[in-house]
N, C-alpha and C positions, 0 to 999 in steps of 0.2 A: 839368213836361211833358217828355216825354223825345223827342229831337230825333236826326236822323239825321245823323250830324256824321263828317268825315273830317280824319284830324290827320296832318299831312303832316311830317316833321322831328321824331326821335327823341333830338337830343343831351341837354346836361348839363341842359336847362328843358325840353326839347318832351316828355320821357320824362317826367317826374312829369305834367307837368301833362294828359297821357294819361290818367295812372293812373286822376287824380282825376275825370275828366270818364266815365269808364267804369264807375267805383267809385259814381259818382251817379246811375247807372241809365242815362247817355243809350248810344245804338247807334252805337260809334265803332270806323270802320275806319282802322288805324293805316297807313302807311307810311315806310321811310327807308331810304337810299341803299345803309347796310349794313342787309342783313333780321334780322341776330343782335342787333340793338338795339331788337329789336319784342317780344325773349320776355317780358320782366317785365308790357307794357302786355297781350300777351296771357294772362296768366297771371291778372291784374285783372278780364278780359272783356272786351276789346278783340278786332277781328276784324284776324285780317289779310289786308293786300292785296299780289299776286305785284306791282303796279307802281301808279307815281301816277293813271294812269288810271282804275284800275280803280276805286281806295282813291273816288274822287269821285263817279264812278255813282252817281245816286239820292238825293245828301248835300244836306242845304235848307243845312246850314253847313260851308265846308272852311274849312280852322285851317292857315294856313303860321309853322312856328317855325324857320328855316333862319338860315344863317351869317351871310350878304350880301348884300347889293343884288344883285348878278348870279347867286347862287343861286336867289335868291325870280323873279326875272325870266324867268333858262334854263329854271325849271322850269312855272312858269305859261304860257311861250311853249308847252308839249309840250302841253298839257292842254286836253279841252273841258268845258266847265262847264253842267251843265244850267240852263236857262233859269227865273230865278226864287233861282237859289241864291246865298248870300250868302259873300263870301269875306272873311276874317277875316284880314289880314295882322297877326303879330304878331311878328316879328323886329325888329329894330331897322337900319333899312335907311333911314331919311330921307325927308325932305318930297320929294323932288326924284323919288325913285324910287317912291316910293307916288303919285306926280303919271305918271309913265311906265306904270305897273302899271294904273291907270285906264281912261290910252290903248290898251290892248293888250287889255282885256277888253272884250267883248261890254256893252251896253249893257244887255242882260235879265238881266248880274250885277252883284249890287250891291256893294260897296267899301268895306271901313270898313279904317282902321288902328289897331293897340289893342297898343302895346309895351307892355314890363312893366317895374315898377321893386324888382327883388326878383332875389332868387339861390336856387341849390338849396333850401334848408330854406324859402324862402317859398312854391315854388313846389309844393314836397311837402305843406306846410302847408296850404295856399288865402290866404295872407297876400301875394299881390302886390298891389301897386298897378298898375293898369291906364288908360293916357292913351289913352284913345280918340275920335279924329277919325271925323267922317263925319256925315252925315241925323238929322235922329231917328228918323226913321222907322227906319232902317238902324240903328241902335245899338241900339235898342228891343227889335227885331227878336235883337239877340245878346245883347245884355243879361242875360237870366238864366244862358246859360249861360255867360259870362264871369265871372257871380259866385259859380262855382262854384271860379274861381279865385284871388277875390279882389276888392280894392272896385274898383271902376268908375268910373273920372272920366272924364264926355264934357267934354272941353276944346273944341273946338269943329268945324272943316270936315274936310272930307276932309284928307287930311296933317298937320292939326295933331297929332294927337296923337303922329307920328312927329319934330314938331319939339320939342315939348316933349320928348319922352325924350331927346333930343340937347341941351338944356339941361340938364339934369338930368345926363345921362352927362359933358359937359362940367365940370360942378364938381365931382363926385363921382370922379373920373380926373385931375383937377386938383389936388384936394386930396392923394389919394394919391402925386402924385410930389412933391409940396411937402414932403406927411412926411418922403418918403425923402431930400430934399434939405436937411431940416433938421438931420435924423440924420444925415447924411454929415458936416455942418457941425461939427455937436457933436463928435463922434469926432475932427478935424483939430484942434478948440479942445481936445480934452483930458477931454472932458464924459460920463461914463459914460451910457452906452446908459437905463438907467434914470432916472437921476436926469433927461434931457432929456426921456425921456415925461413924468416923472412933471410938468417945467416948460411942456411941450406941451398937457397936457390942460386948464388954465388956460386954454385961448386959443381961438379959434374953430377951430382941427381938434380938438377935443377929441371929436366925436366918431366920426373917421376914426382917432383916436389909440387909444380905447376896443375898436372893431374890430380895428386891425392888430397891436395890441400882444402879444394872445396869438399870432396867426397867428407872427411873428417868433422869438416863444420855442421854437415848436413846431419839433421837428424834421424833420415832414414836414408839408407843408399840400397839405390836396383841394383840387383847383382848382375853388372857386366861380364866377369872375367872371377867363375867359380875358386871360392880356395881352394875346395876339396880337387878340382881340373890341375891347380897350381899345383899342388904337390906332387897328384900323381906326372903332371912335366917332369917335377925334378926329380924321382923315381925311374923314370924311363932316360935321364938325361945319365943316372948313376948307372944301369943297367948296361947303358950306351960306351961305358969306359970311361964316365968322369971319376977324378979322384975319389976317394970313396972316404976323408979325408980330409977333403978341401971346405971351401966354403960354399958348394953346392951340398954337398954333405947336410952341412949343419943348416943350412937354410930349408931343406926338406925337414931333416928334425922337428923343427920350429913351424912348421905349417902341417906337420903332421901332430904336432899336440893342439894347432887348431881346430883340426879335425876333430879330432878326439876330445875336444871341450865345444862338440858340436856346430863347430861354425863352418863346415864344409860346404854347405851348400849357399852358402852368406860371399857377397862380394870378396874379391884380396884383400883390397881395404882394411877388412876387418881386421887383416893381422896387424899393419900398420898401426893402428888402433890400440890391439893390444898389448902387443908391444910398447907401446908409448905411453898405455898406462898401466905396464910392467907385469901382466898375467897374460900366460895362456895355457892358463887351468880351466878345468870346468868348473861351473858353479855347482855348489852344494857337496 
């Protein structure tokens, strides 16, 4: 059935997964911040919209795939949403801020949160995995066309599903500075870069080992899965009640001095990287 749907946030996920949702016949008005990142989803069959207002006029489902809690927030604060339509938050922005987002929307719109656990090629693909919190009714209701994006696990209330991707992003972000912190180890003991993958993939990162290993070789890596996105996960995961303490803690630390030696907007990878060849200072 084809659905009148507005997809709000064009980046490195919101832009395929446009494609795909246009490409499957539904009537989707695109918009994002900059308009020169609307051409490809136009070119698919997507409409475009001069502003967020307009992209939602008429739409039974609007679709937010934006940066950050205070993105997804600033911009729903501008917006009116007709009465009966159902808003799709799927950024990865936390229980705490899909619990505020709630608060702030009109009661005759309904609320589900549905992050995704996949990077560019799944999301080009239709192969995400998708945690979606909220009604049944209300998941129901989005349901087919989320699985146009991919499978659909209702985990359970409103926000849940934004808690569980912040589980999820927490080991998965965890693990990758663990790598790089193994590999930095090996290299100080003497331990050829290879030979410690090749003892690494033996073990339970074996298959964070499997991913980043060619990333590493490679002389340049597309950025899938932002560091600058990574950190602020584990910022929102501390926010959330993690130890403040623990080894999410210091894993944030560490990808926040990535940051801060510029590499925020550079694959994960990169820490892995630097890590392994024992700086995450800035140059100069």
């Amino acid at each position: 059935m084809q659905l009148r749907i507005a997809f709000l946030g064009l980046g490195r996920m919101g832009l395929p997964m446009a494609i795909r949702l246009a490409r499957a016949g539904h009537d989707v008005a695109v918009w994002n911040r900059t308009a020169g990142r609307a051409e490809e989803a136009l070119a698919a069959g997507a409409h475009g919209a001069a502003s967020a207002q307009e992209a939602v006029v008429g739409r039974q489902l609007v679709i937010t795939m934006l940066s950050e809690p205070g993105a997804v927030l600033g911009l729903l604060d501008g917006l009116t949403l007709d009465p009966g339509t159902t808003l799709v938050e799927m950024s990865t922005i936390g229980p705490d801020a899909v619990a505020e987002l709630r608060k702030r929307l009109p009661a005759e719109v309904s609320l589900v949160d549905a992050p995704v656990l996949g990077s560019v090629p799944q999301a080009q693909s239709g192969a995400l995995h998708i945690f979606v919190g909220g009604s049944a009714e209300d998941v129901a209701r989005c349901a087919p066309v989320l699985s146009e994006l991919g499978t659909v696990e209702h985990v359970g209330a409103l926000g849940d599903g934004a808690a569980v991707k912040l589980v999820v992003n927490v080991a998965t972000i965890n693990s990758a500075v663990l790598l790089g912190e193994a590999l930095g180890l090996a290299a100080r003991l003497g331990i050829a870069r290879e030979t410690a993958f090749d003892a690494l993939s033996r073990t339970t990162l074996a298959p964070i080992t499997g991913v980043m290993r060619p990333r590493l070789a490679a002389s340049h890596q597309p950025t899938l899965f932002a560091l600058g996105h990574a950190e602020k996960d584990l910022r929102l995961a501390l926010e959330a009640g993690a130890r403040p303490d623990g080894v999410i803690a210091a894993a944030q630390r560490t990808l926040a001095e990535g940051r801060d030696a510029r590499l925020g907007d550079e694959d994960v990878s990169a820490i892995i990287r630097t890590l392994a060849e024992g700086s995450t200072r800035p140059a100069g």
